[in-house]
VMD Tcl script that builds the backbone (N, CA, C; Angstrom):
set m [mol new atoms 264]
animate dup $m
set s [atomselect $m all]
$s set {name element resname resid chain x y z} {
  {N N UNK 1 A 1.137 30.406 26.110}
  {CA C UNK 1 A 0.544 29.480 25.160}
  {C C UNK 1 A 1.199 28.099 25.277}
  {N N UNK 2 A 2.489 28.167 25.508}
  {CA C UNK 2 A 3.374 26.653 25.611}
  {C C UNK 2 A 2.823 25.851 26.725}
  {N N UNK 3 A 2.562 26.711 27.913}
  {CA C UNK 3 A 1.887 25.807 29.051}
  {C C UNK 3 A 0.749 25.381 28.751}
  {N N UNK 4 A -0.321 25.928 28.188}
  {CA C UNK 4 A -1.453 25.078 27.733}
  {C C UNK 4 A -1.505 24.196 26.737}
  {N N UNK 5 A -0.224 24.228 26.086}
  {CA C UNK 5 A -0.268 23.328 24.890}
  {C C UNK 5 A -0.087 22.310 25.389}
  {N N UNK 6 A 1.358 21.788 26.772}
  {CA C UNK 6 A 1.919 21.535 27.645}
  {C C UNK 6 A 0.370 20.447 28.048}
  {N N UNK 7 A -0.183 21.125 28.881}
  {CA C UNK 7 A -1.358 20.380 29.423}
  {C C UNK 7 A -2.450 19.544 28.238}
  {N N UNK 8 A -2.458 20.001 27.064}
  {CA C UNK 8 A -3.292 19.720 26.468}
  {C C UNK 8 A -3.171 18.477 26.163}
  {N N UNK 9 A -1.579 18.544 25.913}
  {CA C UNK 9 A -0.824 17.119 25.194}
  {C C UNK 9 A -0.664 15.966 26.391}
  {N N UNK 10 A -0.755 16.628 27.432}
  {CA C UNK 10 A -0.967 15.351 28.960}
  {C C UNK 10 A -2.120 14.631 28.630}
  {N N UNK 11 A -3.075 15.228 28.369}
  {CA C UNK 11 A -4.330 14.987 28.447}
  {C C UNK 11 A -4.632 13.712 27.557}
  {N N UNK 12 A -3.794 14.406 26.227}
  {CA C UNK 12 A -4.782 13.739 25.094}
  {C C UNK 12 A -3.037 12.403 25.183}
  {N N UNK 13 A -2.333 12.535 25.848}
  {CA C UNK 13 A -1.034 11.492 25.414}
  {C C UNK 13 A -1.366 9.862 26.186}
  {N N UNK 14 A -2.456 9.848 26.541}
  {CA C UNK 14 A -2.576 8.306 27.366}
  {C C UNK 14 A -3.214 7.435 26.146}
  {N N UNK 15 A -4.156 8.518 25.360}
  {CA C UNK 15 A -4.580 7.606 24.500}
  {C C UNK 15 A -3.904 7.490 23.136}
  {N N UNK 16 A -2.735 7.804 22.742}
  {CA C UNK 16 A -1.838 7.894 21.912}
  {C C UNK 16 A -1.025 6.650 22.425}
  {N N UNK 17 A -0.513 6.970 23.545}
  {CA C UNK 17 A 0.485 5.629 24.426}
  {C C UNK 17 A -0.863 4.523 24.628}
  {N N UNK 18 A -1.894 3.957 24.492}
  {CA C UNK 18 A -2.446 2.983 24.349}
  {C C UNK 18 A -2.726 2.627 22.900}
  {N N UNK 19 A -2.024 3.084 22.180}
  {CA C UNK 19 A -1.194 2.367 20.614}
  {C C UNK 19 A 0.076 2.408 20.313}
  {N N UNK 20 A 0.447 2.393 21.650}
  {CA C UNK 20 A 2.496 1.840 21.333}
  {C C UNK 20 A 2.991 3.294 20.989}
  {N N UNK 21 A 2.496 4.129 21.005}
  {CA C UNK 21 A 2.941 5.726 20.273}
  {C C UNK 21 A 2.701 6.745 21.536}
  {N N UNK 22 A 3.440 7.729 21.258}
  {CA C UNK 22 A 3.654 8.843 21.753}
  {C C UNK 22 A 4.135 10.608 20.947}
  {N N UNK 23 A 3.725 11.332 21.783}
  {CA C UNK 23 A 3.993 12.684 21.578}
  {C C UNK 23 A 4.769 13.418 21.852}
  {N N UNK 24 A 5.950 13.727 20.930}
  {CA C UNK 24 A 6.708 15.053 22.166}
  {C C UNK 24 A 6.260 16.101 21.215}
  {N N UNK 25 A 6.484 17.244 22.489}
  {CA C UNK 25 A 6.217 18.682 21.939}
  {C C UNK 25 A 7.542 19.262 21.553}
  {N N UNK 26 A 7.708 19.835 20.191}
  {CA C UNK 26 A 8.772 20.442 19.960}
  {C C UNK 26 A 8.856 22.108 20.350}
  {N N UNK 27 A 7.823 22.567 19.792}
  {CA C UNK 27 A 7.943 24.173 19.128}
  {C C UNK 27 A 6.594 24.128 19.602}
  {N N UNK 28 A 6.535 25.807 20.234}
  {CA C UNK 28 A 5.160 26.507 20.189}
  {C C UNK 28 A 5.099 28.260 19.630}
  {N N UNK 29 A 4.982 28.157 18.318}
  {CA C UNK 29 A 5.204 29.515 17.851}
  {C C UNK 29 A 4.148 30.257 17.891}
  {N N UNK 30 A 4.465 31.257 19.300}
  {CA C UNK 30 A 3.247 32.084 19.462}
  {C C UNK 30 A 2.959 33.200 18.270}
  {N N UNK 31 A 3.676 33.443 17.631}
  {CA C UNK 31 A 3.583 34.620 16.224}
  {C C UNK 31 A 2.615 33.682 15.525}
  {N N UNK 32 A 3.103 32.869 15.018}
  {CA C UNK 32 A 2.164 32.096 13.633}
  {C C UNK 32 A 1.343 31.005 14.208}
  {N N UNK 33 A 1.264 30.733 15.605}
  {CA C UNK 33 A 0.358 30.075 16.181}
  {C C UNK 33 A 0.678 28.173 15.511}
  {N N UNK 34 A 1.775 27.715 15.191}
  {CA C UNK 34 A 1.919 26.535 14.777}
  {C C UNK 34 A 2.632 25.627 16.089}
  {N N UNK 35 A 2.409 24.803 16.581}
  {CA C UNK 35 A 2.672 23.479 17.142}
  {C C UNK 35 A 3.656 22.454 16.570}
  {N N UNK 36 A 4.934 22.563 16.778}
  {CA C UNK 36 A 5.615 21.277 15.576}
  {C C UNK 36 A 5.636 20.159 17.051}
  {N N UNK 37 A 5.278 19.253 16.466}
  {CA C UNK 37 A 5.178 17.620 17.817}
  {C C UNK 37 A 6.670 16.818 16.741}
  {N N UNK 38 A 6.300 16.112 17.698}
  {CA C UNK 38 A 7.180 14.575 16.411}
  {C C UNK 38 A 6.535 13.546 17.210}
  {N N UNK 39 A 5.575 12.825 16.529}
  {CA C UNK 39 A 5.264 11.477 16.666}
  {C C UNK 39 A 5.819 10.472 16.629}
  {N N UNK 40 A 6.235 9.859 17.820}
  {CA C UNK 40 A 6.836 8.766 17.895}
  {C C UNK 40 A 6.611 7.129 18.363}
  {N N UNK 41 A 7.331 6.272 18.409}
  {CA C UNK 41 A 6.788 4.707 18.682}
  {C C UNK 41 A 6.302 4.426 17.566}
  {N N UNK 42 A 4.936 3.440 17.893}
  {CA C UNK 42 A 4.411 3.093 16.603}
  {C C UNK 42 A 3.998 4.102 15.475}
  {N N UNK 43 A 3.834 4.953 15.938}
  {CA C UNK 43 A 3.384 6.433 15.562}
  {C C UNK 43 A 4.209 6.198 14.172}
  {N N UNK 44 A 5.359 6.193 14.193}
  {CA C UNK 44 A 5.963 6.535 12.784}
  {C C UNK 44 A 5.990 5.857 11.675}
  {N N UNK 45 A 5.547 4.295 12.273}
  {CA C UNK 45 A 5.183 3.769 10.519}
  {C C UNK 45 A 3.763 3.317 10.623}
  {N N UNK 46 A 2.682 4.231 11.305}
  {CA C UNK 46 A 1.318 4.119 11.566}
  {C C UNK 46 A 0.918 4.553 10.405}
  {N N UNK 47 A 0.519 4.354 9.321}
  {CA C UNK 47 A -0.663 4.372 8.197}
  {C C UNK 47 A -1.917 5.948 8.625}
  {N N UNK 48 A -2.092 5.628 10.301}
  {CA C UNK 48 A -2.939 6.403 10.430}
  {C C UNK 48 A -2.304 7.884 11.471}
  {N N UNK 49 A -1.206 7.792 11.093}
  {CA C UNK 49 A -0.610 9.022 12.172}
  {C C UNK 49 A -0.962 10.237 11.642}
  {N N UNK 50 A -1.813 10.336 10.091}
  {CA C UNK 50 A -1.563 11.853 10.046}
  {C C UNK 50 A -3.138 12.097 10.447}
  {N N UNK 51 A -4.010 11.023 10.600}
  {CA C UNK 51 A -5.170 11.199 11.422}
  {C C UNK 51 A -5.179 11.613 12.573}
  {N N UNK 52 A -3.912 10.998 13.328}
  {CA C UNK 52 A -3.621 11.648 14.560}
  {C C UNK 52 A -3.546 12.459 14.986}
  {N N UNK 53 A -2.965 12.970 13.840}
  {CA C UNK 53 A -2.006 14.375 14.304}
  {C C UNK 53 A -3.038 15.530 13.898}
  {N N UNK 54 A -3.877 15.212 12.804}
  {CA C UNK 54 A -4.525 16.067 11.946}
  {C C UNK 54 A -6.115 16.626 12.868}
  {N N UNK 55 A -7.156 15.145 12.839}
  {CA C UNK 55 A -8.119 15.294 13.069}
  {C C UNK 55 A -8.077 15.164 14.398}
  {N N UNK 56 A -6.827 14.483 15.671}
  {CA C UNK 56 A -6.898 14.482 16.653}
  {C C UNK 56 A -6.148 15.250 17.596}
  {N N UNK 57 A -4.916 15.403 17.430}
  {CA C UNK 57 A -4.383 16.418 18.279}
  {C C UNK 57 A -4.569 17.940 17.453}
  {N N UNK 58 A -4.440 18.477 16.265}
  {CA C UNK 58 A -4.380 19.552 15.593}
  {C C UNK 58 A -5.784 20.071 16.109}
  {N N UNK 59 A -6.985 19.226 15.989}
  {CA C UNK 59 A -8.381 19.372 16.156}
  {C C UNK 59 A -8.540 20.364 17.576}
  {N N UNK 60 A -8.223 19.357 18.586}
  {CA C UNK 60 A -8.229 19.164 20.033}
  {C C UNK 60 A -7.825 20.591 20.629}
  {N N UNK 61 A -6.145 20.909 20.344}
  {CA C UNK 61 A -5.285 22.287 20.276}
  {C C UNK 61 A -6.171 23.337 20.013}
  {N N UNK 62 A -6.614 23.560 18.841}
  {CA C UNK 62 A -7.488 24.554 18.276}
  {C C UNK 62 A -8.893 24.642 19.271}
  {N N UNK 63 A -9.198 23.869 19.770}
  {CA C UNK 63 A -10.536 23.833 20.395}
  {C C UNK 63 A -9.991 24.637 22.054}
  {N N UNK 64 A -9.386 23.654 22.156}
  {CA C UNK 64 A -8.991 24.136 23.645}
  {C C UNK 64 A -8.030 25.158 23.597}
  {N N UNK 65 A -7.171 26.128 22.913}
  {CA C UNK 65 A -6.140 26.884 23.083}
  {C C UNK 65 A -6.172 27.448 22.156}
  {N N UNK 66 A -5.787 28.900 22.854}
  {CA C UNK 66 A -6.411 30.196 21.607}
  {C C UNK 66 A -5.142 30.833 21.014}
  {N N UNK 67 A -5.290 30.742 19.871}
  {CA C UNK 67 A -3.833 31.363 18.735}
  {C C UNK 67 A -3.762 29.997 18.263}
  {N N UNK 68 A -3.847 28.886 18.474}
  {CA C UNK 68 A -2.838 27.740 17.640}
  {C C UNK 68 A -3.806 27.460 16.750}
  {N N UNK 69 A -2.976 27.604 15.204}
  {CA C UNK 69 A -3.196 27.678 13.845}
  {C C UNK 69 A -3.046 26.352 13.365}
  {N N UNK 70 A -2.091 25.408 13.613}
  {CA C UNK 70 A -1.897 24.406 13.409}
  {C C UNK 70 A -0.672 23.165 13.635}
  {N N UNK 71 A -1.176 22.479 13.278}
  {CA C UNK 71 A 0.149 21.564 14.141}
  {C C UNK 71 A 1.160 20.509 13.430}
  {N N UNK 72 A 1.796 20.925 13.256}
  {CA C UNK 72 A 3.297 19.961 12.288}
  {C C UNK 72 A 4.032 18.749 12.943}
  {N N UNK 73 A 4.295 17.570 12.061}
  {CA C UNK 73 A 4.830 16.412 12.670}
  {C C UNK 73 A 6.594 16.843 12.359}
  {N N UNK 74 A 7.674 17.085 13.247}
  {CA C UNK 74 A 8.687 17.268 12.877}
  {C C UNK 74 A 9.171 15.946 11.860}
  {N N UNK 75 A 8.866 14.704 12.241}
  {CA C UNK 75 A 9.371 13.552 11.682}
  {C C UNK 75 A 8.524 13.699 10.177}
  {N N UNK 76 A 7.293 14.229 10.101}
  {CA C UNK 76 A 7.131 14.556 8.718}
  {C C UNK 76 A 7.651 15.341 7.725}
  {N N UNK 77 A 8.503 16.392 8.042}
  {CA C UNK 77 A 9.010 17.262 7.546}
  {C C UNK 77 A 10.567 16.877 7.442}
  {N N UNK 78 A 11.076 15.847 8.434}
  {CA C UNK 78 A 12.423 15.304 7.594}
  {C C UNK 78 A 12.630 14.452 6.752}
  {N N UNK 79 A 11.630 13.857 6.518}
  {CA C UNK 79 A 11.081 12.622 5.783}
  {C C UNK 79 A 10.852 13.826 4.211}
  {N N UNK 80 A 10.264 14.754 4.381}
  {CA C UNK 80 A 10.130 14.941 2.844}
  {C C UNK 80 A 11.420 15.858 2.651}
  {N N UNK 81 A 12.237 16.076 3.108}
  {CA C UNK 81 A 13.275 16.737 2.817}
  {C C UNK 81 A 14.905 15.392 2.714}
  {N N UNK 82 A 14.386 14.393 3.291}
  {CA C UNK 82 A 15.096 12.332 2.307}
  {C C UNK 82 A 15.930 12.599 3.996}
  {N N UNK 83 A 15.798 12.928 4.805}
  {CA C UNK 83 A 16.152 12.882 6.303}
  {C C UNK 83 A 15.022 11.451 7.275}
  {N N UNK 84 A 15.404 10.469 8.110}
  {CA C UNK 84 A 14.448 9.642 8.427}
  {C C UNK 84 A 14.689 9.881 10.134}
  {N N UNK 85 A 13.333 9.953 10.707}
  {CA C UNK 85 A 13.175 10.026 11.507}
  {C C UNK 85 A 13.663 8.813 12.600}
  {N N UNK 86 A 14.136 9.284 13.814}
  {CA C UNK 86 A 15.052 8.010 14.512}
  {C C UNK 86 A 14.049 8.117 16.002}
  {N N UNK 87 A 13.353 7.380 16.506}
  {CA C UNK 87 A 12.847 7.411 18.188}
  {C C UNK 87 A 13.216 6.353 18.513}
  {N N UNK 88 A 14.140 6.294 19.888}
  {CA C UNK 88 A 14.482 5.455 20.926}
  {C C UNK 88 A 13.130 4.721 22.071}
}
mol reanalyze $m
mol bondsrecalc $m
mol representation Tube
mol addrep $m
């Protein structure tokens, strides 16, 4: 499942990097079928990143690759726990 997630995120990462932003893949949990990414570059104080993540890569995953349930922004999840996300 990680290798197709792997490819999926090649695919869809040129048009992410033609808004200053990018994708890494963190986690591919084949049990519960979840994806954690962390959106990075402009990505993190983008207004529209959880569109990104939500209706465009979460969407995309599910269509093309079978088991994945859904997909988590790591930098979202340190952010609500008062942790701030850092990309170089």
């Amino acid at each position: 499942m990680r290798t197709q997630v792997e490819q999926v995120i090649e695919v869809i990462r040129p048009a992410i990097q033609a808004d200053n932003g990018d994708v890494v893949l963190h986690d591919v949990d084949e049990v519960t079928g979840i994806v954690t990414v962390e959106l990075v570059g402009a990505c993190v104080s983008c207004p529209a990143s959880t569109v990104t993540l939500k209706a465009g890569l979460e969407r995309i995953l599910k269509d093309r690759v079978p088991g994945v349930t859904e997909v988590i922004n790591s930098g979202e999840t340190a952010n609500a726990i008062g942790e701030t996300p850092v990309s170089l």
